[in-house]
N, C-alpha and C positions, 0 to 999 in steps of 0.2 A: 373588606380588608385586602390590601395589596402585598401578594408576595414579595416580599423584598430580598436582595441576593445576601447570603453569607458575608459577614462584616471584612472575611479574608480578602473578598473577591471585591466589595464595594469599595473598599479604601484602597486600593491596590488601584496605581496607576497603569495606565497601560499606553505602554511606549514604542514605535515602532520595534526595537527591539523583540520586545514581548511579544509583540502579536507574529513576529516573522518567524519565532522560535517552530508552534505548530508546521508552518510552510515547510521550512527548514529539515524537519521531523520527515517529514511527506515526500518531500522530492528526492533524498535521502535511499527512501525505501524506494523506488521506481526500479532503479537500473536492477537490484534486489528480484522484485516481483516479473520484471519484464525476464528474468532471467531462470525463473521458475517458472513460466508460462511457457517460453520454449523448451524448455525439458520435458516438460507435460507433452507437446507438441510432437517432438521426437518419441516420444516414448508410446506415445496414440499411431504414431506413421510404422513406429517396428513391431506393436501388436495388430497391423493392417494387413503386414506384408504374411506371404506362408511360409510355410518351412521352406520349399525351391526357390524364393526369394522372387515371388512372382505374387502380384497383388491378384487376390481373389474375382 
C-alpha cells in the first residue's frame, strides 16, 4: 500500500505564490540571525580580552 498525502495537502494547489511563501519566511529571518551571530561574536571577543584590556 502507498502512503498517500493528507487530502488537505493533495487537493491543494500549489502556485508559485505558495511555494515562495516558505522562501519568503527564510530570507525574512537572515538579516535577523546574521545579526545575533555577531552579537555572539562580540560578546566571545569581550570575554577574550582581560581586565587590563589586553588579550591573554
Amino acid at each position: 500500500m502507498t502512503p498517500s498525502l493528507p487530502t488537505s495537502l493533495s487537493m491543494r494547489r500549489r502556485t508559485p505564490e505558495l511555494l515562495a511563501d516558505p522562501l519568503r519566511s527564510f530570507i525574512g529571518r537572515v538579516p535577523e540571525h546574521l545579526a545575533l551571530v555577531g552579537l555572539e561574536l562580540r560578546r566571545g571577543d569581550a570575554r577574550s580580552v582581560g581586565a587590563d584590556g589586553l588579550e591573554p
